[in-house]
SETOR-948236 format. One record per residue: residue number from 1; residue in three letters; x, y, z of N, C-alpha, C, O, CB in turn. Coordinates in nm, 2 decimals. Glycine has a CB too. Layout:
k->NUM	r->ALA	n.X->X	n.Y->Y	n.Z->Z	ca.X->X	ca.Y->Y	ca.Z->Z	c.X->X	c.Y->Y	c.Z->Z	o.X->X	o.Y->Y	o.Z->Z	cb.X->X	cb.Y->Y	cb.Z->Z
...
This chain:
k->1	r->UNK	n.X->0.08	n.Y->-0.12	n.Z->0.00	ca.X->0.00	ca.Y->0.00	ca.Z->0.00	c.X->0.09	c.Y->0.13	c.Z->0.00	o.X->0.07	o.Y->0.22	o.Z->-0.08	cb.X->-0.09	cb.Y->0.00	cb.Z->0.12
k->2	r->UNK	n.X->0.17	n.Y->0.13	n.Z->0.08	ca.X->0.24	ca.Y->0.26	ca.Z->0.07	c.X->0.34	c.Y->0.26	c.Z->-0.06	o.X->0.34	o.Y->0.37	o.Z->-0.13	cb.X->0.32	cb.Y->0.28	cb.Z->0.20
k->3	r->UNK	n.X->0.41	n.Y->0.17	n.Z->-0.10	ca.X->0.46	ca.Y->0.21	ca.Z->-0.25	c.X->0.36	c.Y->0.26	c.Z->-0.35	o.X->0.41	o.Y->0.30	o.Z->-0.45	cb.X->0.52	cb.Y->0.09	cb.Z->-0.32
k->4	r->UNK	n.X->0.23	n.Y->0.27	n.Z->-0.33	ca.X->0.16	ca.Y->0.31	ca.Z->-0.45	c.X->0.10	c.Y->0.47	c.Z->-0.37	o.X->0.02	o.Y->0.55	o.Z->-0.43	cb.X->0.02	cb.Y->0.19	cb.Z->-0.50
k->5	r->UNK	n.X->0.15	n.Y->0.49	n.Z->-0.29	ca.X->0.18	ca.Y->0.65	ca.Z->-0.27	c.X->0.23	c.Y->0.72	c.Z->-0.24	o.X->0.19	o.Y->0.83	o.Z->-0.19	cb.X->0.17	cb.Y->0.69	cb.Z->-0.23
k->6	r->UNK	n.X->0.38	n.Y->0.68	n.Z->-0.30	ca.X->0.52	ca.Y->0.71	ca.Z->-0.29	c.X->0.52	c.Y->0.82	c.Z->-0.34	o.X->0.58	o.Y->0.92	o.Z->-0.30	cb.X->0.61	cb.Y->0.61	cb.Z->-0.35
k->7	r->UNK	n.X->0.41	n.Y->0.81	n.Z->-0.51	ca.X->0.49	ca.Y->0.90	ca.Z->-0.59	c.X->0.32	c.Y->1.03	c.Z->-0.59	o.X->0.28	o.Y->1.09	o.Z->-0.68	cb.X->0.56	cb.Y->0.80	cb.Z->-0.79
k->8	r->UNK	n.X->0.27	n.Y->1.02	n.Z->-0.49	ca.X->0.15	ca.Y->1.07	ca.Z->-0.46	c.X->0.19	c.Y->1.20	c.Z->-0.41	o.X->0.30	o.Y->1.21	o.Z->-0.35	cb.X->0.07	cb.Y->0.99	cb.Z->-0.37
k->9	r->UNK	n.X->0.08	n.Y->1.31	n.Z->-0.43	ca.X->0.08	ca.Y->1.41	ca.Z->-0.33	c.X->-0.08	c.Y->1.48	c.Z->-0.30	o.X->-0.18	o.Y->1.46	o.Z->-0.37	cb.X->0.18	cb.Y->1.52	cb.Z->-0.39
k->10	r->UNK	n.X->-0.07	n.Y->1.56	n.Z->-0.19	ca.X->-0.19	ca.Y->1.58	ca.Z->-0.11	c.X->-0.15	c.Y->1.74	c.Z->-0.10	o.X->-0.06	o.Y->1.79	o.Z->-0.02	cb.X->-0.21	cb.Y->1.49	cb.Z->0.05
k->11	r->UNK	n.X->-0.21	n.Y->1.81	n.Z->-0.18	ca.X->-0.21	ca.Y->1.96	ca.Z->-0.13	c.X->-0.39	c.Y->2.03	c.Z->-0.15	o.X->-0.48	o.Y->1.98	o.Z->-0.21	cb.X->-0.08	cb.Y->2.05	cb.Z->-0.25
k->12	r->UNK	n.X->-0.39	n.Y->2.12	n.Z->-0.10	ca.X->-0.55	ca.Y->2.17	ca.Z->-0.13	c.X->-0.54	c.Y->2.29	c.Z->-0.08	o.X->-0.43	o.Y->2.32	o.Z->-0.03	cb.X->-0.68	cb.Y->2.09	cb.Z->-0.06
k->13	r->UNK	n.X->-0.60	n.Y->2.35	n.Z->-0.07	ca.X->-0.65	ca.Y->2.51	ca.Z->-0.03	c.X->-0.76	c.Y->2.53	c.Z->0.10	o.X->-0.85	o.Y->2.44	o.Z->0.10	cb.X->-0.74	cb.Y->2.59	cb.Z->-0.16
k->14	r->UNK	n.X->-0.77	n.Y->2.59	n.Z->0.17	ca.X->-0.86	ca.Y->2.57	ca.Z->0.33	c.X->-0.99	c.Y->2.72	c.Z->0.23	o.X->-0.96	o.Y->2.82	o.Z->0.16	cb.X->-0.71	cb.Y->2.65	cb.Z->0.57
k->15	r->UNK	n.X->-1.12	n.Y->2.68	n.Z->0.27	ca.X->-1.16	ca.Y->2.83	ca.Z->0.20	c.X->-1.28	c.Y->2.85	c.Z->0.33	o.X->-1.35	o.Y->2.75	o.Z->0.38	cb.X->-1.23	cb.Y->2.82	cb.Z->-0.01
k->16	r->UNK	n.X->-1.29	n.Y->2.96	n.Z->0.37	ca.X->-1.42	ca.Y->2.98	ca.Z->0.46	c.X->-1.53	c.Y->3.07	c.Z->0.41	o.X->-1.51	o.Y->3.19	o.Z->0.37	cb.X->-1.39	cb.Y->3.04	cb.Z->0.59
k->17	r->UNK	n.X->-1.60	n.Y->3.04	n.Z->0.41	ca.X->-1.75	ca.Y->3.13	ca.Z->0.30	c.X->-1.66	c.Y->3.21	c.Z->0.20	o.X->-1.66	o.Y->3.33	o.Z->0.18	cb.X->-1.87	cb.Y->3.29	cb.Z->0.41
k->18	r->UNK	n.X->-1.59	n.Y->3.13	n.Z->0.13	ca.X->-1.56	ca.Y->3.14	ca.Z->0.03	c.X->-1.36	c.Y->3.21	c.Z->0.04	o.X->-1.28	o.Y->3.20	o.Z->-0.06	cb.X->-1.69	cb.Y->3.22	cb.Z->-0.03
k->19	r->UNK	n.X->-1.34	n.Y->3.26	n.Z->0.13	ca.X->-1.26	ca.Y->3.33	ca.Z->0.14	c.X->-1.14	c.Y->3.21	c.Z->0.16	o.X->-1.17	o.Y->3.10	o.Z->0.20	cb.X->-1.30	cb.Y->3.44	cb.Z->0.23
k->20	r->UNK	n.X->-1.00	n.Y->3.24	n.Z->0.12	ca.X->-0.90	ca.Y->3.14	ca.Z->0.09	c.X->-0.84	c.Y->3.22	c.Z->0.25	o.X->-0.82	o.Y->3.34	o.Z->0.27	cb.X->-0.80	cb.Y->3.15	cb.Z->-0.09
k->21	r->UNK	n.X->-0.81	n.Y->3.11	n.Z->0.34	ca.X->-0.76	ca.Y->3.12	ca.Z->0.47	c.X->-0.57	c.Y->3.11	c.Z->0.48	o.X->-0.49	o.Y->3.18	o.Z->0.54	cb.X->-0.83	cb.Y->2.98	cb.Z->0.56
k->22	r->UNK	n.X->-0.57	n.Y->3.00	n.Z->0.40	ca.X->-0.41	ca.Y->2.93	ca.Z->0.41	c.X->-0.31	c.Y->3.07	c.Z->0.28	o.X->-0.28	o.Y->3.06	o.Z->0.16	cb.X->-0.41	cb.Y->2.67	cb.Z->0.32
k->23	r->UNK	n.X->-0.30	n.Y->3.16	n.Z->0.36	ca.X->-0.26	ca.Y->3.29	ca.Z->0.29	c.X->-0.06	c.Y->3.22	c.Z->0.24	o.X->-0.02	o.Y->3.24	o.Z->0.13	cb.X->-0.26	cb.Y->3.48	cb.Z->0.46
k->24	r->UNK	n.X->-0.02	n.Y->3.18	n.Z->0.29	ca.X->0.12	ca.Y->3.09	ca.Z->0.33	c.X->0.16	c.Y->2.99	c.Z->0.20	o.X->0.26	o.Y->2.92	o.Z->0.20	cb.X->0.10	cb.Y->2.98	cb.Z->0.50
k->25	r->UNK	n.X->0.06	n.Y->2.99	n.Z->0.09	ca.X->0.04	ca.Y->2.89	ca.Z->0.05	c.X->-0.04	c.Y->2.82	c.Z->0.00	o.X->-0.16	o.Y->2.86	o.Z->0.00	cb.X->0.07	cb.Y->2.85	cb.Z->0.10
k->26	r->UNK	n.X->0.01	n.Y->2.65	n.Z->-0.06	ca.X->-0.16	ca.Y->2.57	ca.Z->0.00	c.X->-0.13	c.Y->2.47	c.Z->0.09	o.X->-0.01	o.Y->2.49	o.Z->0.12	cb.X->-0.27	cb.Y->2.47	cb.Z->-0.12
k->27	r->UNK	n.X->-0.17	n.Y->2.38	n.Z->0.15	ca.X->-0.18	ca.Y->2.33	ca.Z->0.24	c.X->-0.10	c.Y->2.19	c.Z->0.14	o.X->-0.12	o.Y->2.16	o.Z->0.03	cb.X->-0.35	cb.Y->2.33	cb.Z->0.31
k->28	r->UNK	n.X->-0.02	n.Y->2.13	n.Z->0.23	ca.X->0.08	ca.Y->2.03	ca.Z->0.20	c.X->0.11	c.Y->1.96	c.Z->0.34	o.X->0.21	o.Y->1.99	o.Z->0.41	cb.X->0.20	cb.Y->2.10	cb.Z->0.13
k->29	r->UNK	n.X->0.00	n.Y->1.84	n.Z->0.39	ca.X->0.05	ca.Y->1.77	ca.Z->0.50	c.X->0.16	c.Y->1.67	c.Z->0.45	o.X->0.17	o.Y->1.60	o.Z->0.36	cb.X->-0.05	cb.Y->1.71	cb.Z->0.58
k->30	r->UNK	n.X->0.22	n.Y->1.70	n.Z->0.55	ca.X->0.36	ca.Y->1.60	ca.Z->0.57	c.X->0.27	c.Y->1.48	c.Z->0.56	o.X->0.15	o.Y->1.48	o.Z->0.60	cb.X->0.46	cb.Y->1.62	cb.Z->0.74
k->31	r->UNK	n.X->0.33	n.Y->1.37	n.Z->0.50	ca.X->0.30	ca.Y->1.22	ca.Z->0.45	c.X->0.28	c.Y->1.16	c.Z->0.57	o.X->0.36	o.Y->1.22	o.Z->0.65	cb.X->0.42	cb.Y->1.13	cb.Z->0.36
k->32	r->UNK	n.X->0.22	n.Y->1.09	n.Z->0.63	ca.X->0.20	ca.Y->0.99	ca.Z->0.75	c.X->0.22	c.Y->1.06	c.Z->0.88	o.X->0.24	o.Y->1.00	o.Z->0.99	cb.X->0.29	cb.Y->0.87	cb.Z->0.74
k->33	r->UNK	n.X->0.21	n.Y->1.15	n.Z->0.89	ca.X->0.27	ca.Y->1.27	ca.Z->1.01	c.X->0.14	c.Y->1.26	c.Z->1.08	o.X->0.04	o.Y->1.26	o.Z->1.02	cb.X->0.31	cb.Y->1.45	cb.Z->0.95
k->34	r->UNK	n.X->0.14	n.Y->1.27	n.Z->1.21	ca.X->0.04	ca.Y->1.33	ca.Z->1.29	c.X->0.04	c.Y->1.46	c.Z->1.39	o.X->-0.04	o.Y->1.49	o.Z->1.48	cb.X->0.01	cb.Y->1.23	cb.Z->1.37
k->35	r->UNK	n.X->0.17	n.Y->1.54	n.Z->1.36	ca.X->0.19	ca.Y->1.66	ca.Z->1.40	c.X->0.15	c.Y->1.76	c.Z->1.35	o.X->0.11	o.Y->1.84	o.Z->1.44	cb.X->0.29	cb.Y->1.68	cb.Z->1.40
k->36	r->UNK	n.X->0.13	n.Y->1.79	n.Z->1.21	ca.X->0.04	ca.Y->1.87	ca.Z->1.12	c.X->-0.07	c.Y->1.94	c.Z->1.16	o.X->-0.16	o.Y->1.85	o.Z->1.16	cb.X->0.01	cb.Y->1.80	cb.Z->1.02
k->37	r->UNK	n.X->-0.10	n.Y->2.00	n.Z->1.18	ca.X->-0.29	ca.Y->2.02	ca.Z->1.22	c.X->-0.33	c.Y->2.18	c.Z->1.17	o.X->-0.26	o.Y->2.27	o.Z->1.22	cb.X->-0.33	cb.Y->2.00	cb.Z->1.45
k->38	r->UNK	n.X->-0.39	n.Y->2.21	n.Z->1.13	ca.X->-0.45	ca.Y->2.29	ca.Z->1.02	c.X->-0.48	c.Y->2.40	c.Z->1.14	o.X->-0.48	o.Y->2.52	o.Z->1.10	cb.X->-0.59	cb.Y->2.20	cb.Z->0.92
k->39	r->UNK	n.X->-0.51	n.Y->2.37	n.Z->1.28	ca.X->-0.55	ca.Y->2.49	ca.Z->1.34	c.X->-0.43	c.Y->2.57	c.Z->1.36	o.X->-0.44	o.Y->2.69	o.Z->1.38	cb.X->-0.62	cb.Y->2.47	cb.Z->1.45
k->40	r->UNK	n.X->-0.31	n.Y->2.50	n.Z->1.35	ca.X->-0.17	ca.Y->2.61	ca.Z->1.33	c.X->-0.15	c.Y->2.70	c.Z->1.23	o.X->-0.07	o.Y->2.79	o.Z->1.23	cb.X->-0.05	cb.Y->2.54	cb.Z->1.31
k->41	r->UNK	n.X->-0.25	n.Y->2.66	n.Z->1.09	ca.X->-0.23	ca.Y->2.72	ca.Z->0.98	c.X->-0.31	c.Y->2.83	c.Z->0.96	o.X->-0.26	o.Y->2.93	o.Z->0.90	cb.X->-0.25	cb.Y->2.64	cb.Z->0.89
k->42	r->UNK	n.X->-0.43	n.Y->2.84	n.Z->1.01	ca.X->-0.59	ca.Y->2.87	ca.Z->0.95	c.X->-0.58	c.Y->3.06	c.Z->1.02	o.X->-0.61	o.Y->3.16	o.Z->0.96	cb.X->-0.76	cb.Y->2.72	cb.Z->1.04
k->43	r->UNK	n.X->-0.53	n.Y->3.04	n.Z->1.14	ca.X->-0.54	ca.Y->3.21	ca.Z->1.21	c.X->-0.63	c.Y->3.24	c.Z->1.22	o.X->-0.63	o.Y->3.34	o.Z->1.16	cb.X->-0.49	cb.Y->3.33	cb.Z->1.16
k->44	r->UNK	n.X->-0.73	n.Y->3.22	n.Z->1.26	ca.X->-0.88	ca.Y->3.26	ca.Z->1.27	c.X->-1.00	c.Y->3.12	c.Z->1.32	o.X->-0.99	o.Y->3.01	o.Z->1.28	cb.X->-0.94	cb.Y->3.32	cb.Z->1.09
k->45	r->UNK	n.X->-1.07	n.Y->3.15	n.Z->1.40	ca.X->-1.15	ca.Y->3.09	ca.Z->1.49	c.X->-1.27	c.Y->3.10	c.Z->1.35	o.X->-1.27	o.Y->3.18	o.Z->1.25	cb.X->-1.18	cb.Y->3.19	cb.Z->1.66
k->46	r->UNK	n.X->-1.37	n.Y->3.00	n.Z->1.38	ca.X->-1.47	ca.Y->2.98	ca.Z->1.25	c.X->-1.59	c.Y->2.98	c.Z->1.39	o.X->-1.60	o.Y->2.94	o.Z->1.51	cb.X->-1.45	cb.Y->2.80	cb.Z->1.11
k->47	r->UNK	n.X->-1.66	n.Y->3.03	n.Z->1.30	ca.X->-1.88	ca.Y->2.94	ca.Z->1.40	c.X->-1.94	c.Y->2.82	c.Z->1.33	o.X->-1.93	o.Y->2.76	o.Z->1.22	cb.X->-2.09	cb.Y->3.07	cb.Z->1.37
k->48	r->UNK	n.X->-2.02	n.Y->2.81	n.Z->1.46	ca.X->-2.07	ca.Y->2.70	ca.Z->1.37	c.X->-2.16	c.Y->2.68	c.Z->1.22	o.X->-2.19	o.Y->2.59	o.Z->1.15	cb.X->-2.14	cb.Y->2.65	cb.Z->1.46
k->49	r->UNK	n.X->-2.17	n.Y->2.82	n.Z->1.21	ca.X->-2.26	ca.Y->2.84	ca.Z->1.05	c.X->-2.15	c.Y->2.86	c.Z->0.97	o.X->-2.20	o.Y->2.86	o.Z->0.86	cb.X->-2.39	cb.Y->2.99	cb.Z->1.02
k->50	r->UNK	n.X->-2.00	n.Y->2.87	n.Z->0.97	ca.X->-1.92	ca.Y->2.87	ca.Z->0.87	c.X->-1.93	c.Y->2.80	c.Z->0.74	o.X->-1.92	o.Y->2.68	o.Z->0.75	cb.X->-1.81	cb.Y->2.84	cb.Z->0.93
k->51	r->UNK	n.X->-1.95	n.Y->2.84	n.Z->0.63	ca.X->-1.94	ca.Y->2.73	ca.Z->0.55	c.X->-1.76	c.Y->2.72	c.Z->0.48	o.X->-1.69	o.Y->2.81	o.Z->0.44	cb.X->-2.08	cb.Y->2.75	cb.Z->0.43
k->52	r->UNK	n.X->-1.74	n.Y->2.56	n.Z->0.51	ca.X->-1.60	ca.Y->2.55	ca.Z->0.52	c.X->-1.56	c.Y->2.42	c.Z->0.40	o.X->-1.59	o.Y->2.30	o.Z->0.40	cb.X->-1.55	cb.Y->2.50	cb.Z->0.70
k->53	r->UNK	n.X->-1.48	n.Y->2.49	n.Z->0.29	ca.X->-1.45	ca.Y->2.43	ca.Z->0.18	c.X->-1.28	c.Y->2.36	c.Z->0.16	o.X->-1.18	o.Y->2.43	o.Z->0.18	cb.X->-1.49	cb.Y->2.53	cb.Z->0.07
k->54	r->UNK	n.X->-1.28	n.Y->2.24	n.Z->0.12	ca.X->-1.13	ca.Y->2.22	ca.Z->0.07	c.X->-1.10	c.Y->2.15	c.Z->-0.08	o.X->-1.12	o.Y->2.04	o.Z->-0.12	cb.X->-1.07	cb.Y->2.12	cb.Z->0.18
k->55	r->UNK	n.X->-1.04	n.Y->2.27	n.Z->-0.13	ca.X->-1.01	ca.Y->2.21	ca.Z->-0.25	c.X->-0.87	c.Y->2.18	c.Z->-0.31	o.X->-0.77	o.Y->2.24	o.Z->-0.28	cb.X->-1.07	cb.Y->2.29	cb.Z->-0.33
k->56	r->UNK	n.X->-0.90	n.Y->2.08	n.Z->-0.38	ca.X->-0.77	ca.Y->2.04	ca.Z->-0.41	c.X->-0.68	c.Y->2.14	c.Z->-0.52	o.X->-0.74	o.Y->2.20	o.Z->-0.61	cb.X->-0.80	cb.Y->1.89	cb.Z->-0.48
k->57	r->UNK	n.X->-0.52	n.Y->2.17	n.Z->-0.50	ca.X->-0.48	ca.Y->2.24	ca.Z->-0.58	c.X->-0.46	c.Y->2.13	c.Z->-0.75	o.X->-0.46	o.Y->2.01	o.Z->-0.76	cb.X->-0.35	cb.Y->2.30	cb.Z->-0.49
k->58	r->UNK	n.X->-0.44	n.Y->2.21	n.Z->-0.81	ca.X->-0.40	ca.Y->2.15	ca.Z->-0.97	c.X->-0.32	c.Y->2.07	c.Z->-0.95	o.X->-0.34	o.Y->1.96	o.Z->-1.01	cb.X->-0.32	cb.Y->2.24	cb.Z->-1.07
k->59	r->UNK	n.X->-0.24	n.Y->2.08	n.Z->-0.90	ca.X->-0.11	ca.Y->1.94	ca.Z->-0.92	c.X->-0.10	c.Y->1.82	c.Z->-0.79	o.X->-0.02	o.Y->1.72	o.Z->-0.78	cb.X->0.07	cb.Y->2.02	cb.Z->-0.92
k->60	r->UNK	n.X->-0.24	n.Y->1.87	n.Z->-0.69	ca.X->-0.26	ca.Y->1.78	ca.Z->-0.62	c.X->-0.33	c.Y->1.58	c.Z->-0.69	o.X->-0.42	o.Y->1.54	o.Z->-0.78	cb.X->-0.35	cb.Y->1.87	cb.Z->-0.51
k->61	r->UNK	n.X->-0.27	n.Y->1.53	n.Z->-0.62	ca.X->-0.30	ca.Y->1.38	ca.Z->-0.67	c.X->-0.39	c.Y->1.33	c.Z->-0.60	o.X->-0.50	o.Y->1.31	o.Z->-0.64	cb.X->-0.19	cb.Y->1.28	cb.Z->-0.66
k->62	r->UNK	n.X->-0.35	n.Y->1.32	n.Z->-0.47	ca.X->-0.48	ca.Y->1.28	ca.Z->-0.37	c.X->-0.57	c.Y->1.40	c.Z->-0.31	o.X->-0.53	o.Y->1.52	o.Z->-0.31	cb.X->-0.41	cb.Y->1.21	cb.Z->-0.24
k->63	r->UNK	n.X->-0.69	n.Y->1.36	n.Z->-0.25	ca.X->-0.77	ca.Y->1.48	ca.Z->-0.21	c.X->-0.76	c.Y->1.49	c.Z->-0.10	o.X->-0.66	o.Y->1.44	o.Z->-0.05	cb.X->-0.90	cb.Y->1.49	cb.Z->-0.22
k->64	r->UNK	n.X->-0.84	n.Y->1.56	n.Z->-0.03	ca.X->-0.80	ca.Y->1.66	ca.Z->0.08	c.X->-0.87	c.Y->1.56	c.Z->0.17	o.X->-0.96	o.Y->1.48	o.Z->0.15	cb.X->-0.86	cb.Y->1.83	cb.Z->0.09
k->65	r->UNK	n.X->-0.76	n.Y->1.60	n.Z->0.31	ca.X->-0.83	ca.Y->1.49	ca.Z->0.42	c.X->-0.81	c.Y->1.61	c.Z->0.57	o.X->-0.72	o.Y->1.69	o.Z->0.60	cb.X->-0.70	cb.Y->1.30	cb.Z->0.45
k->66	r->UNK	n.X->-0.94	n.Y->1.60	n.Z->0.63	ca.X->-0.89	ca.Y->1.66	ca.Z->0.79	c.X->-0.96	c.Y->1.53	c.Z->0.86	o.X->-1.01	o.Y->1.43	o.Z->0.80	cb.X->-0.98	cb.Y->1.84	cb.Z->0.86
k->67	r->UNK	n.X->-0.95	n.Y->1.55	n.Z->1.01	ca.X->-1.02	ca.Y->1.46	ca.Z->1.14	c.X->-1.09	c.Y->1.58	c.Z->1.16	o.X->-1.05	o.Y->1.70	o.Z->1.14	cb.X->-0.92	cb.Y->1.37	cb.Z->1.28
k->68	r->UNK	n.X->-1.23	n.Y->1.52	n.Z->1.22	ca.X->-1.31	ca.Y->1.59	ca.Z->1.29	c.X->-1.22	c.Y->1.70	c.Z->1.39	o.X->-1.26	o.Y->1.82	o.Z->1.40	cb.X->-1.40	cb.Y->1.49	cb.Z->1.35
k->69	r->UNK	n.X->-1.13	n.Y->1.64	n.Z->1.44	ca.X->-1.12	ca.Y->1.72	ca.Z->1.58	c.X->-1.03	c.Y->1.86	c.Z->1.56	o.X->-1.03	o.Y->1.96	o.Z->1.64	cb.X->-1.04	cb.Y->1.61	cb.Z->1.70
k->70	r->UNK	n.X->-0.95	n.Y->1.83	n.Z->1.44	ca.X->-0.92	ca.Y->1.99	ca.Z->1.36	c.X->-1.01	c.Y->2.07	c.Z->1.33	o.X->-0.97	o.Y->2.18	o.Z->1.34	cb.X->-0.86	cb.Y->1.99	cb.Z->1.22
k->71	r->UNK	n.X->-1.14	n.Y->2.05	n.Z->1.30	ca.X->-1.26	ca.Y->2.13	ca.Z->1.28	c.X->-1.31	c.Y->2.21	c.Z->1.40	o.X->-1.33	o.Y->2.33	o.Z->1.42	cb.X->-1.36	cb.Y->2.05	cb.Z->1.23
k->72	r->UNK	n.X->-1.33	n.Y->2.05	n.Z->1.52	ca.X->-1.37	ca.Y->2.10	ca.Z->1.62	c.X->-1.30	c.Y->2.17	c.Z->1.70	o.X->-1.35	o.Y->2.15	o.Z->1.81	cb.X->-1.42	cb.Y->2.04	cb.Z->1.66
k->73	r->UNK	n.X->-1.17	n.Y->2.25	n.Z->1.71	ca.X->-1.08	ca.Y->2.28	ca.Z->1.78	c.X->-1.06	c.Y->2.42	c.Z->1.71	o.X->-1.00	o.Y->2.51	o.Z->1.77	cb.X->-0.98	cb.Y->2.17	cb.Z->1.78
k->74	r->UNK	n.X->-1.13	n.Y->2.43	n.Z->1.55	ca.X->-1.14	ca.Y->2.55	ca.Z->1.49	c.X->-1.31	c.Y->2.65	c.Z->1.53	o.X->-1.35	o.Y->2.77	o.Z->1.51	cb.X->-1.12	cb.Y->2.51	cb.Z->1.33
k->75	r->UNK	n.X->-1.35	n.Y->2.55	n.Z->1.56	ca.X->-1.51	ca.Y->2.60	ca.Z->1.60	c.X->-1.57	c.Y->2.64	c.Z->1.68	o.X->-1.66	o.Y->2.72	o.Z->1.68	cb.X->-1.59	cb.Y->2.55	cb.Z->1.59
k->76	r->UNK	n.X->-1.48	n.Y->2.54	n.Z->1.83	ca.X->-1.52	ca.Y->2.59	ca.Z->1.93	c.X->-1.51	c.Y->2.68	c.Z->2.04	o.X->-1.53	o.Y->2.64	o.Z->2.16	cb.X->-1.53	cb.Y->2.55	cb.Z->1.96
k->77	r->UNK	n.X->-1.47	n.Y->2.81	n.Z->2.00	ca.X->-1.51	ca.Y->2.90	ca.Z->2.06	c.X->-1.62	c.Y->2.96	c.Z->2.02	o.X->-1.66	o.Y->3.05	o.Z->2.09	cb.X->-1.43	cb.Y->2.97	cb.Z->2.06
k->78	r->UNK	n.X->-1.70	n.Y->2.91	n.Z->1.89	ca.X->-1.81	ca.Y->2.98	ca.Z->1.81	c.X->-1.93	c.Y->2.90	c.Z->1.91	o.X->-2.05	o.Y->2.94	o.Z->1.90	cb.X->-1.80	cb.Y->2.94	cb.Z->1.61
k->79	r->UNK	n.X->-1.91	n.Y->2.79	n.Z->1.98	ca.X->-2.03	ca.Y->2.71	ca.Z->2.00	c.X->-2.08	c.Y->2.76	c.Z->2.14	o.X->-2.01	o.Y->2.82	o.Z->2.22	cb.X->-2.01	cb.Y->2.54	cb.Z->2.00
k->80	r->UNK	n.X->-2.20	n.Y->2.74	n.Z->2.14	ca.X->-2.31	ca.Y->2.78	ca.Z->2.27	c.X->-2.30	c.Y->2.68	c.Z->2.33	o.X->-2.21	o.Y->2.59	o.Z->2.31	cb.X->-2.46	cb.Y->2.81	cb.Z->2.24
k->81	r->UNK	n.X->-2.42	n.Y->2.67	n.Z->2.44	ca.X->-2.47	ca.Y->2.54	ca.Z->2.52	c.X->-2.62	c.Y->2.53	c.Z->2.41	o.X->-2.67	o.Y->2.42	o.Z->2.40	cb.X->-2.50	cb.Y->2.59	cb.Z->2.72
k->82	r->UNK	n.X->-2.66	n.Y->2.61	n.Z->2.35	ca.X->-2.77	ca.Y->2.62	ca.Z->2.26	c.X->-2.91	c.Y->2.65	c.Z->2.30	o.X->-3.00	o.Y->2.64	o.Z->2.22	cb.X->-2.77	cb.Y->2.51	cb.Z->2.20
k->83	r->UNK	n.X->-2.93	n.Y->2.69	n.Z->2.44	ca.X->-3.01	ca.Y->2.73	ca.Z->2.54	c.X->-2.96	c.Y->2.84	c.Z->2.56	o.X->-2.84	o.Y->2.88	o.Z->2.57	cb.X->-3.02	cb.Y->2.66	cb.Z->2.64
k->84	r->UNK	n.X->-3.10	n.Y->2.92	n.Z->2.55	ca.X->-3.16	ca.Y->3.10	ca.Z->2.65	c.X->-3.16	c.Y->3.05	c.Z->2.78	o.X->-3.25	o.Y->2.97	o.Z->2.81	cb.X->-3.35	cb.Y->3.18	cb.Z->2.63
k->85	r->UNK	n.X->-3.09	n.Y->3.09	n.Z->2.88	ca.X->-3.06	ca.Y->3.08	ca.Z->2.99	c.X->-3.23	c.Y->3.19	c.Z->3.08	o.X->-3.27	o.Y->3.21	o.Z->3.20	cb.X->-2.87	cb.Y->3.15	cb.Z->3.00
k->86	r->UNK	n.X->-3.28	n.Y->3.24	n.Z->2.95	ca.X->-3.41	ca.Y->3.33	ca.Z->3.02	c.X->-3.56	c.Y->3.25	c.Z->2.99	o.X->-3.67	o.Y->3.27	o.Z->3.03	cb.X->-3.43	cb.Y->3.50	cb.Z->2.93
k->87	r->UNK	n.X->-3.49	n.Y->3.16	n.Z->2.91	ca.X->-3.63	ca.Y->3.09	ca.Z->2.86	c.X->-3.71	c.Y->2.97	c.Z->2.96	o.X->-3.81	o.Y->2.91	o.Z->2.93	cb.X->-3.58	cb.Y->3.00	cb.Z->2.70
């Protein structure tokens, strides 16, 4: 499995309601790495109504990958308890 992604690459663009975030670049995780994490990249806190796009650059081979918990680690300062505390 991994020789057939030797000659592979993974790059993409981070975009938030449309706007291109990853100013640095495009996004190029390191191959098998779990140090990488996109909330080092991104500079800005998202809500939960963000609409949040990743596209692959032109000369990317493989598509774009996150884990939930990069998202959620970008969102949550945007999140409530979701309850009126008057209601």
């Amino acid at each position: 499995l991994e020789a057939a992604y030797q000659n592979k690459s993974r790059s993409f663009d981070f975009l938030v309601d449309g706007e291109k975030l990853n100013s640095n670049g495009s996004i190029i995780p390191p191959y098998q790495s779990d140090e990488w994490t996109l909330y080092n990249h991104v500079g800005r806190s998202l809500t939960a109504g963000s609409n949040i796009s990743l596209v692959n650059t032109p000369d990317a081979s493989l598509p774009p990958i996150l884990n939930a918990m990069e998202l959620f680690k970008l969102i949550k300062s945007g999140l409530t308890n979701g309850t009126n505390e008057n209601d």
